[in-house]
N, C-alpha and C positions, 0 to 999 in steps of 0.2 A: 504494500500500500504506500504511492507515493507521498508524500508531502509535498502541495504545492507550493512558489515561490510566496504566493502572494499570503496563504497566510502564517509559514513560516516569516518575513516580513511583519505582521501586524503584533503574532505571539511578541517575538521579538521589541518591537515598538511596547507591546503594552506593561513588559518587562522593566525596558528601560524608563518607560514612565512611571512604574510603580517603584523602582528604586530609587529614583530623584524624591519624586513628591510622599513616601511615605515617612522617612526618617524626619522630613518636615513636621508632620502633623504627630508622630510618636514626641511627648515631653517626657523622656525619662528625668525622672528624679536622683541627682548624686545621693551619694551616703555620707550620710553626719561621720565628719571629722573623729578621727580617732583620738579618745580623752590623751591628755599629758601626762605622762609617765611622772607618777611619783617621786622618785627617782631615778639616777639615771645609773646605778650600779656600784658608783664610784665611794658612797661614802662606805657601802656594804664589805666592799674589797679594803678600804680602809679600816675597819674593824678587825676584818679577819687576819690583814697584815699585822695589827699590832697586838691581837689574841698571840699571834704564832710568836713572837716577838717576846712576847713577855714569856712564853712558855721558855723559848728560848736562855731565855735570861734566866728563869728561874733552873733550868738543868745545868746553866752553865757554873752558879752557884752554889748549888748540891754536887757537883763534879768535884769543882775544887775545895769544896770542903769536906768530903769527904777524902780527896788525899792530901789534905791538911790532916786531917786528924789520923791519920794512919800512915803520917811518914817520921813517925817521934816514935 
């Protein structure tokens, strides 16, 4: 079954017209902005830098006092 020119031609036409003029008349609505982050991570990591820190500090204490007290 052939297809004639004339109304592959008009399908055609009525295609391109409904692809111009529909996104016209569609008003999509954006999406509400995403809220502002609380934070932004950095004070978190700063926490935890000085949690590790003191741990630190406190092994390094207990280190040397324990071979303080067991080099006499």
């Amino acid at each position: 079954m052939a297809v004639s020119r004339v109304s592959f031609m008009a399908v055609f036409a009525a295609l391109v017209f409904a692809m111009i003029t529909l996104p016209a008349a569609v008003q999509g609505q954006s999406s509400a902005p995403a809220p502002a982050p609380t934070s932004d991570g950095t004070s978190i990591d700063q926490g935890i830098a000085y949690v590790l820190m003191l741990v630190a500090l406190v092994l390094t204490y207990l280190i040397h006092a324990a071979d303080f007290c067991f080099s006499f």
